[in-house]
Backbone as a chain_set.jsonl record, in Angstrom:
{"seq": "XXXXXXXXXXXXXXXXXXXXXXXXXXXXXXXXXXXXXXXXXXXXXXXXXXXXXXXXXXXXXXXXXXXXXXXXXXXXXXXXXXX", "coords": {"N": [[-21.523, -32.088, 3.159], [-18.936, -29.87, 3.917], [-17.707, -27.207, 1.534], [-15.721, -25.206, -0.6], [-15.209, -22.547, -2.386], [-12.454, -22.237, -4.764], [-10.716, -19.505, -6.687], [-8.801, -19.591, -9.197], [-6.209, -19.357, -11.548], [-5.309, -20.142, -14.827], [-1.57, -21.181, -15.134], [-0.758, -20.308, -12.645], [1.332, -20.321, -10.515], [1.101, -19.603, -7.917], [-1.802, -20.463, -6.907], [-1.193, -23.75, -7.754], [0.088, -23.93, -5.357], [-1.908, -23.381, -3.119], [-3.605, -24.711, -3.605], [-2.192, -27.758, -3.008], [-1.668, -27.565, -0.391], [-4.535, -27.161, 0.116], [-5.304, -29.845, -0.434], [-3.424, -31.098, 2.169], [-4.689, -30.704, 4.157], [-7.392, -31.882, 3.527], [-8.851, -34.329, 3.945], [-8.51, -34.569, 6.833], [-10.061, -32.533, 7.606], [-12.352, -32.613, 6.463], [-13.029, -31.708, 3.947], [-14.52, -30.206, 0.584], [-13.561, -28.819, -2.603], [-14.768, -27.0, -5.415], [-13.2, -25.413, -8.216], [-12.721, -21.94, -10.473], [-12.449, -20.443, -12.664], [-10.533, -17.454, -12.793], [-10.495, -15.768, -15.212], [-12.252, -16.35, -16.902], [-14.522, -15.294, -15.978], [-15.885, -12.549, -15.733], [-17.505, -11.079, -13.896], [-16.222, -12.327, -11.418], [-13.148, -12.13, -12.329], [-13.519, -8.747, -12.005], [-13.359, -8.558, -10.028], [-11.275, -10.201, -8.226], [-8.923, -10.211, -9.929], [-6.222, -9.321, -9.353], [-5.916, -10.751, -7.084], [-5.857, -13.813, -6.848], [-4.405, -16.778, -5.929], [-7.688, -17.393, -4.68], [-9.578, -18.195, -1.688], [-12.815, -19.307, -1.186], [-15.684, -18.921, 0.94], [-19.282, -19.676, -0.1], [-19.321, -17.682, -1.102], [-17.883, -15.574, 0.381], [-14.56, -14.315, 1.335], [-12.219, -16.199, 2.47], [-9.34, -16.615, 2.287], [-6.583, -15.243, 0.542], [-3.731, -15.488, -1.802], [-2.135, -16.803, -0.269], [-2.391, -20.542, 1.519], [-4.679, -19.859, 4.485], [-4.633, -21.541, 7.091], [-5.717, -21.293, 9.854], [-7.938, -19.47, 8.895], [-9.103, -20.923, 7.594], [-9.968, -23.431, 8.998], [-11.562, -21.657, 11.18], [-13.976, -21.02, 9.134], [-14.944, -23.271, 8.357], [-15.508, -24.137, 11.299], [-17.588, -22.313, 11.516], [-19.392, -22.741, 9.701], [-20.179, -25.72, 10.588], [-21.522, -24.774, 12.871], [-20.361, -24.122, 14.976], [-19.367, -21.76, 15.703]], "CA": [[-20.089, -31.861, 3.235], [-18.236, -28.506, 3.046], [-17.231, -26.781, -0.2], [-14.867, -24.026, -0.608], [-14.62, -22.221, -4.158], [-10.851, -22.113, -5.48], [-10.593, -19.276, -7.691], [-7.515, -20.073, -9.239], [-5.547, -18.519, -13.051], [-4.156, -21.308, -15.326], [-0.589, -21.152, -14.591], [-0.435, -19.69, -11.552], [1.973, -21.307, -9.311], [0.339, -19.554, -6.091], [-2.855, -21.428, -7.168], [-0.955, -24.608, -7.451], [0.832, -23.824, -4.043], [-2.919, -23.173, -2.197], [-4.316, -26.405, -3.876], [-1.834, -28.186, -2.664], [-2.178, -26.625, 1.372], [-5.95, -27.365, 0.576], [-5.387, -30.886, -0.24], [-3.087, -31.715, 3.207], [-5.942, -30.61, 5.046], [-8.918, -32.43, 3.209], [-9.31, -35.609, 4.681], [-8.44, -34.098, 8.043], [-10.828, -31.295, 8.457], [-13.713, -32.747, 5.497], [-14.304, -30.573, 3.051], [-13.897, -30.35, -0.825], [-13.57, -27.757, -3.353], [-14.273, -26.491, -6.64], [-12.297, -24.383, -8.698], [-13.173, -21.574, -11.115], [-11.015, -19.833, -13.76], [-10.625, -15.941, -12.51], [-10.375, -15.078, -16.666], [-13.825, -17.087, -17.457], [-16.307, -14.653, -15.568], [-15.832, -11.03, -16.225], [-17.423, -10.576, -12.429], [-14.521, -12.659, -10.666], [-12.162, -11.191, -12.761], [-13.356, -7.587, -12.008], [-13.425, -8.855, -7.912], [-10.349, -10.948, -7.601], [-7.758, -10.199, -10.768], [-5.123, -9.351, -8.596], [-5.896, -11.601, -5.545], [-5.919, -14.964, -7.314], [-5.691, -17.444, -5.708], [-8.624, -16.645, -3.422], [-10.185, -19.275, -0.942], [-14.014, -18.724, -0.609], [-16.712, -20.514, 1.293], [-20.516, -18.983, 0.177], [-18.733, -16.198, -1.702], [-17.05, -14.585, 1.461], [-13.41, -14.531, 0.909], [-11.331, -16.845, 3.295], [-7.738, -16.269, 2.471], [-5.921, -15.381, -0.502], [-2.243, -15.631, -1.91], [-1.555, -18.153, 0.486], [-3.79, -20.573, 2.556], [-4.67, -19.428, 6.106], [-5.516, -23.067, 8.065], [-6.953, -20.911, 10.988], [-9.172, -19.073, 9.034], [-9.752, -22.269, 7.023], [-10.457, -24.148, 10.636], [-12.705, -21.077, 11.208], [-14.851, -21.011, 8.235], [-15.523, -24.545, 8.949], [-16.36, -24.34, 12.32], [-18.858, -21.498, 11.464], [-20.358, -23.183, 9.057], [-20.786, -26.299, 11.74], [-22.328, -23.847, 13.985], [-19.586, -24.564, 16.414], [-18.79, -20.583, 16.51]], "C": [[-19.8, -30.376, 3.039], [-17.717, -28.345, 2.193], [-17.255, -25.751, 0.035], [-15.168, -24.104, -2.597], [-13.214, -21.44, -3.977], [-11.153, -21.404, -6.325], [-9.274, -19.09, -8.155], [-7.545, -19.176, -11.222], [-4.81, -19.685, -13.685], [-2.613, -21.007, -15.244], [-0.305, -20.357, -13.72], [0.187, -20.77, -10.093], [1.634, -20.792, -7.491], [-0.984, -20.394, -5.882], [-2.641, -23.081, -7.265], [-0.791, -24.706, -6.185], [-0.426, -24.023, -3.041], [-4.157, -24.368, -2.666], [-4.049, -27.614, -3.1], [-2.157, -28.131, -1.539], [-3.647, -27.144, 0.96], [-5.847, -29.105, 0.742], [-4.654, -31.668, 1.161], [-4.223, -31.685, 3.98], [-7.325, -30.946, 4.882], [-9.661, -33.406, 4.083], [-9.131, -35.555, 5.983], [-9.604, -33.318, 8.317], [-11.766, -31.96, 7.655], [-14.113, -32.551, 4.473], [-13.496, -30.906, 2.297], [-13.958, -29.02, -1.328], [-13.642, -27.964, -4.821], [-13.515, -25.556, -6.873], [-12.52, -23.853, -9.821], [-12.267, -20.948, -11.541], [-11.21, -18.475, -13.707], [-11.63, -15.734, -14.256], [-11.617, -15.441, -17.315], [-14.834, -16.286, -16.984], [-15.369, -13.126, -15.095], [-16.091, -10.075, -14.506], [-16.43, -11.207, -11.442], [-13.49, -11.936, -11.265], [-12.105, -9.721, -11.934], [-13.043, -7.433, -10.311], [-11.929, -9.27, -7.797], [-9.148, -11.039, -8.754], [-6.492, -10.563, -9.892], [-4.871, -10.228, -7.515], [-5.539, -13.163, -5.641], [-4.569, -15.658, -6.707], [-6.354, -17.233, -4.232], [-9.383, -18.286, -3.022], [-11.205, -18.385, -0.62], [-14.942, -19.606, -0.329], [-18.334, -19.314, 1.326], [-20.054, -17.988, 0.364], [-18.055, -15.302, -0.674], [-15.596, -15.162, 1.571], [-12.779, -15.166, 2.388], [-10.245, -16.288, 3.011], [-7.435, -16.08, 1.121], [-4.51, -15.327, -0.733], [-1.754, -16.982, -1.317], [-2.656, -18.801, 1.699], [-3.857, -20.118, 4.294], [-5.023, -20.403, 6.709], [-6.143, -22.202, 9.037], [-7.773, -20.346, 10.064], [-10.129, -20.363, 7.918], [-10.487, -23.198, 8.002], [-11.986, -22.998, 11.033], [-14.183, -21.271, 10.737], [-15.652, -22.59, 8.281], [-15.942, -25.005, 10.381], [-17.377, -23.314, 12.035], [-19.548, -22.264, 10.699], [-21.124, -24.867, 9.803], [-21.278, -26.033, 12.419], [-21.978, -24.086, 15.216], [-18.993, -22.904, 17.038], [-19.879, -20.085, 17.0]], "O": [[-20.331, -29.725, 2.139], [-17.058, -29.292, 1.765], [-18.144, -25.12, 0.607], [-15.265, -24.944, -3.492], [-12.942, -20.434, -3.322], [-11.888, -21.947, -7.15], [-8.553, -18.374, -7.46], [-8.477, -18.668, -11.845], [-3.809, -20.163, -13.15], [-2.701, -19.794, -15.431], [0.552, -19.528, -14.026], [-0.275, -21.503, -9.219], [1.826, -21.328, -6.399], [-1.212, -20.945, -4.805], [-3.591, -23.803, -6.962], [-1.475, -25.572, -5.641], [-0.194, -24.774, -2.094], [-5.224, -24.692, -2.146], [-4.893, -28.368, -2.617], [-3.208, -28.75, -1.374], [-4.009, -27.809, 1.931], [-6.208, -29.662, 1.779], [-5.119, -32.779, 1.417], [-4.681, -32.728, 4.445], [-8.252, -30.597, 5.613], [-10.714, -33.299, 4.711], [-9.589, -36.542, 6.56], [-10.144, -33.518, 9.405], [-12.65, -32.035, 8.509], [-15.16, -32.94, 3.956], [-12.415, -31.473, 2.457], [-14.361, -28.106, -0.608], [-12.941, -28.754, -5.453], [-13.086, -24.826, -5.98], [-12.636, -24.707, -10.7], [-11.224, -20.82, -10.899], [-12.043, -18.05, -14.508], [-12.84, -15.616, -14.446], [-11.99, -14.79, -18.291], [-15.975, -16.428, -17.423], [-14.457, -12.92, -14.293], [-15.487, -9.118, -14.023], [-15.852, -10.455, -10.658], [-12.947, -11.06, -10.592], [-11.092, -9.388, -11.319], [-12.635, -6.483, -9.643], [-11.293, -8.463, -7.119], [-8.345, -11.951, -8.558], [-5.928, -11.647, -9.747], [-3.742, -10.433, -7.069], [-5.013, -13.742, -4.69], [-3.54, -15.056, -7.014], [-5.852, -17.012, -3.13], [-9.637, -19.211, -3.793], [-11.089, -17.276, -0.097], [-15.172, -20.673, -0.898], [-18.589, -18.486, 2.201], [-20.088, -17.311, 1.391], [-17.68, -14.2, -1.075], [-15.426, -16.345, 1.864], [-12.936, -14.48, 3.398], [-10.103, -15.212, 3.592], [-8.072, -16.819, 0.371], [-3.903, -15.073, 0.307], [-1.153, -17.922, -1.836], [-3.403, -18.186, 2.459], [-2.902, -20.167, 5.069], [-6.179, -20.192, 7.074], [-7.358, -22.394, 9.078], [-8.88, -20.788, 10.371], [-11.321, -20.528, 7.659], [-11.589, -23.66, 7.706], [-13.143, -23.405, 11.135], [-15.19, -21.534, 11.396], [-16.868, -22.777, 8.227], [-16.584, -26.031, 10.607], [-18.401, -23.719, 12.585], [-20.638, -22.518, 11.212], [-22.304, -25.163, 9.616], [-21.811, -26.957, 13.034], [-22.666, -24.235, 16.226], [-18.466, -22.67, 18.126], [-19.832, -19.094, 17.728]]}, "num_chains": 1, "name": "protein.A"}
């Protein structure tokens, strides 16, 4: 299956907002996600403070702030080896 990492900030309502957007599109496109706490790892933090929340698939940043479905559609056809 595909798996995206959510790095997401406890109350961060853009991180709710791009959870949400991930979940319409789960059971449609496949894929799941974890989700990691920016403030818990000192190297996300020092990468993605400001960006949170960041969509990443095999650490290369998909979209952040808000979700991107094409480059979400993308990242999942590359990783099908449909690009």
């Amino acid at each position: 299956m595909n798996e995206f990492t959510l790095v997401v900030r406890e109350g961060c309502h853009l991180c709710d907002d791009m959870r949400d957007a991930l979940y319409a599109f789960k059971d449609e496109l496949g894929f799941d996600w974890i989700e990691v706490d920016v403030d818990s790892d000192a190297a996300l933090w020092r990468k993605f403070d400001t960006l949170v929340p960041v969509l990443l698939k095999a650490d290369v940043a998909i979209c952040h702030y808000f979700l991107d479905s094409v480059a979400l559609r993308r990242a999942l056809a590359a990783s099908d080896g449909r690009v």
